[in-house]
N, C-alpha and C positions, 0 to 999 in steps of 0.2 A: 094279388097273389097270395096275399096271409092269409085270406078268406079261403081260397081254393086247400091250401096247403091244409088250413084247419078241416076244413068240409073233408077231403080225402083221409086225414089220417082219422075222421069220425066212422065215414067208411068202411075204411080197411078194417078196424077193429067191431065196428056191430057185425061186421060178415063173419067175422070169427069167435064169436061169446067172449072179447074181451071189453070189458068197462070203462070207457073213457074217465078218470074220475076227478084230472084236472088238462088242463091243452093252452101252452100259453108260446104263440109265435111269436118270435122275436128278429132283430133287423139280420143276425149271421148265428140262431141257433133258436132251439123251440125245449121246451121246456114239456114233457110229456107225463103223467101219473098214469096208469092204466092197473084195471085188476085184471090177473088174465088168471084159466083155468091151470094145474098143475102140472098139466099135460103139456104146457107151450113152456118152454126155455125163455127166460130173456131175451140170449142171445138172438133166436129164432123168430119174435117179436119185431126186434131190432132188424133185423136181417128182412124182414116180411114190409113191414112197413117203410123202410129205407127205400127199398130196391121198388115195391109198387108207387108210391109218390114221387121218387125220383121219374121214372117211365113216365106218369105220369103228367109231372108239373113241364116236362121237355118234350112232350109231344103238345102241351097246350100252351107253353111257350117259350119258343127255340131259340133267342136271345139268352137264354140261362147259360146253355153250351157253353158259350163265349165269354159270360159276365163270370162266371163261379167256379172257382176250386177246379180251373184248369179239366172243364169238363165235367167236374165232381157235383152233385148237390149236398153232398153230404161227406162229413167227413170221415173215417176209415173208425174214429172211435165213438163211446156215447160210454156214462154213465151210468150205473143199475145200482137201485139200490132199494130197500125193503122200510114197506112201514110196520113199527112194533112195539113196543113196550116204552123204548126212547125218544124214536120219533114217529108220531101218529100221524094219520091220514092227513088229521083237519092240521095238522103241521104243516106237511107238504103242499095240501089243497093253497095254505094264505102264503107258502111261500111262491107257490105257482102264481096269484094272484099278484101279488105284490111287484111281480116282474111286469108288467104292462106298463106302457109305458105313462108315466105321471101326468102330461101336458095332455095328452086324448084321453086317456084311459083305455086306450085301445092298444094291444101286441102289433109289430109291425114285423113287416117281413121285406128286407129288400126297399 
């Protein structure tokens, strides 16, 4: 399911000119960097990619419904925040990194 999860939100954003530029699935949260054009809101990012992988991950597998966030995949909030001056990209990229988990080296999901 981390694989599908990761595969769709790579998806969702090459369909829309945004740049995956780190993607790290984890057991009850995903950790995402993307560049997007100026034109896209976080918010709307957020909102876009939420709502298609959710659709998604419970039309291809409907055990979710039942297992998660009382029908939820996701939870009502997320994170936004900018790289700049303070915190740079290749910041964010090893801190995205660094969450996988230690014993595979692989992100899990579920």
């Amino acid at each position: 399911m981390a694989e599908r999860l990761d595969e769709l939100i790579r998806e969702i954003c090459g369909a829309r000119d945004w740049e995956v530029e780190a993607l790290t699935v984890q057991q009850d949260h995903a950790h995402l960097f993307v560049s997007c054009p100026p034109r896209d809101a976080p918010a709307k990012v957020m909102r876009v990619i939420k709502s298609i992988t959710a659709r998604e991950m419970y039309a291809e597998y409907p055990r979710l419904r039942r297992t998660h966030w009382g029908g939820k995949l996701w939870a009502d909030g997320y994170y936004v925040g900018s790289a700049g001056k303070h915190v740079t990209s290749d910041l964010i990229k090893r801190y995205s990194e660094y969450q996988k988990d230690e014993a595979t080296g692989q992100a899990r999901l579920f």
